[in-house]
N, C-alpha and C positions, 0 to 999 in steps of 0.2 A: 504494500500500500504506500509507502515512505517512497518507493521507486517510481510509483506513480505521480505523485505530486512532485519529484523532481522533475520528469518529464515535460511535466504541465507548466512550470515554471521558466523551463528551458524555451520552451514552443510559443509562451506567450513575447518573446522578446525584449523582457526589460531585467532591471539588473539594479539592487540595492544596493546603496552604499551608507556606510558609517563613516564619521570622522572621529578618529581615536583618541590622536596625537593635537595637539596644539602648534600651530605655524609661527610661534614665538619663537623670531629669529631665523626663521626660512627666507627666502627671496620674494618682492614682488610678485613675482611671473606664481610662486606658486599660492602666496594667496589670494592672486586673482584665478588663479583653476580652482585653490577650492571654493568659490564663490561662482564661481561660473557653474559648476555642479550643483549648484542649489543651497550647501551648506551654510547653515548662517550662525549654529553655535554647537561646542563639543557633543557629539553621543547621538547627535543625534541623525536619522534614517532618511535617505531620498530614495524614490525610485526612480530613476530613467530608463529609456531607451536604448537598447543594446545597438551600438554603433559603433564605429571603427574611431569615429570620432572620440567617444565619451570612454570606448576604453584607452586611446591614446593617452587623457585626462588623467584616468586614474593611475596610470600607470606612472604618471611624470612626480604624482603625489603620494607613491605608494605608501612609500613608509608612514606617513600620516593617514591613510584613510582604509579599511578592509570590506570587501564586498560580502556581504551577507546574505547566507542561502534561504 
């Protein structure tokens, strides 16, 4: 059943993100990606659209942010 709702989640095409870490002391550039993602304060969940675009994002911010199944 657990394998199922993975599925469901993969097919529907979007993809959560948390922010962990705090950008105290990171560069501009990355905390206008994490704002450009949606995030506006720690902990807390966005859902986007799975794109090549917005995983390029998370990826630039990884260490501060983890996708959430």
């Amino acid at each position: 059943m657990t394998a199922q709702k993975k599925t469901a989640a993969k097919s529907s095409g979007n993809v959560k993100i948390k922010w962990v870490v705090s950008f105290i002391g990171c560069t501009d550039d990355m905390r206008q990606t994490i704002r450009g993602l949606g995030l506006r304060r720690l902990h807390q969940v966005v859902e986007r659209q799975d794109t090549p675009a917005v995983r390029g994002m998370i990826h630039k911010v990884r260490h501060l942010v983890e996708v959430v199944e």
